[in-house]
C-alpha positions as CSV (number, residue, x, y, z in Angstrom):
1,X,210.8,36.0,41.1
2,X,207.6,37.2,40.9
3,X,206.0,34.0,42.1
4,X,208.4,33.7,45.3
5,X,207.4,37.1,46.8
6,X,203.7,35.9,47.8
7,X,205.5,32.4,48.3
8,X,207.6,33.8,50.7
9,X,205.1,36.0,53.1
10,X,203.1,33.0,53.1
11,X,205.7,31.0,55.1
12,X,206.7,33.6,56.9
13,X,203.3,34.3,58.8
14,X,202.8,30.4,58.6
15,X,206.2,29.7,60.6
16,X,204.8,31.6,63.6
17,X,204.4,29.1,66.2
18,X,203.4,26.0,64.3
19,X,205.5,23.6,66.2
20,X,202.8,22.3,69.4
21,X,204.9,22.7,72.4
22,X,205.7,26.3,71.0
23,X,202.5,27.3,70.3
24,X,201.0,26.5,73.9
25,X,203.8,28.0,75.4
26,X,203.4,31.2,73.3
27,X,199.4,30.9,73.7
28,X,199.9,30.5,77.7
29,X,202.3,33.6,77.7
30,X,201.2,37.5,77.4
31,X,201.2,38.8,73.8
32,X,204.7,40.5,74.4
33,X,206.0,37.3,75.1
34,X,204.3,35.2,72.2
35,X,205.7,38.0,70.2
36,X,209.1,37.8,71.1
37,X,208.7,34.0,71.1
38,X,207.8,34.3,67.4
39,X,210.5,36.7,66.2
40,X,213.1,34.0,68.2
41,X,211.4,30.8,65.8
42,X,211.8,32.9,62.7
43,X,215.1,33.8,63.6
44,X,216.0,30.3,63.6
45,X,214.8,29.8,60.6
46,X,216.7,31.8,59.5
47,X,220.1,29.6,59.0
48,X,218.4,26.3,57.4
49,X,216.3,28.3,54.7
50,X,220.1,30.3,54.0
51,X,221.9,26.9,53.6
52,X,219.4,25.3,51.8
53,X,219.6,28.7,49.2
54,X,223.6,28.0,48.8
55,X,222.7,24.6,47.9
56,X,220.0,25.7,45.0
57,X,222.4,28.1,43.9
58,X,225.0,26.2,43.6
59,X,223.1,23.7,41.9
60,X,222.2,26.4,39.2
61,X,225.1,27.2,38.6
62,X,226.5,23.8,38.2
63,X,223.3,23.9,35.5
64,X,224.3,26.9,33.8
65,X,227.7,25.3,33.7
66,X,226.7,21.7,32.0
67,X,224.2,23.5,29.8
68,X,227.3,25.8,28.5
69,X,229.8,23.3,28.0
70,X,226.9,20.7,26.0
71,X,225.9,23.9,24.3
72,X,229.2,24.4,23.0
73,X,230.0,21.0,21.9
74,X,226.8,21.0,19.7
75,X,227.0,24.0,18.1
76,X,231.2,22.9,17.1
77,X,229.6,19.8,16.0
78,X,226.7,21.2,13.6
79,X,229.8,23.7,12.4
80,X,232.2,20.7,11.3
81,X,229.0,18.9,9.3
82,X,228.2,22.1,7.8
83,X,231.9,22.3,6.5
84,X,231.7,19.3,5.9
């Protein structure tokens, strides 16, 4: 978590404008205006970088859920040797 913080306000300020045809049009406009155009990119953003978190979180959790259920099979399988 703590490496995602710095991760994360460095793609912020990086989304601003990057695209050409948005930049010009930003760099063409008053600063107002390239201001607002900015907030409106990163507020499109905003929906791709959420799905693309569902996906990595369901994906943990599938993880969690594999590593539980192996888990649990080897630790009933070193029991029955030990009884054994």
């Amino acid at each position: 978590m703590k490496r995602l913080l710095p991760i994360l306000m460095l793609a912020v300020s990086a989304a601003n404008a990057q695209c050409v045809m948005c930049f010009r049009t930003a760099a063409a406009q008053q600063e107002e205006r390239a201001k607002v155009l900015n907030i409106g990119i990163v507020v499109m953003l905003i929906p791709p970088v959420l799905i693309l978190g569902g996906f990595l979180y369901l994906a943990y959790r599938r993880n969690l859920a594999y590593a539980e259920r192996d888990g649990g099979e080897a630790h009933r399988q070193s029991t029955e040797k030990t009884a054994a």
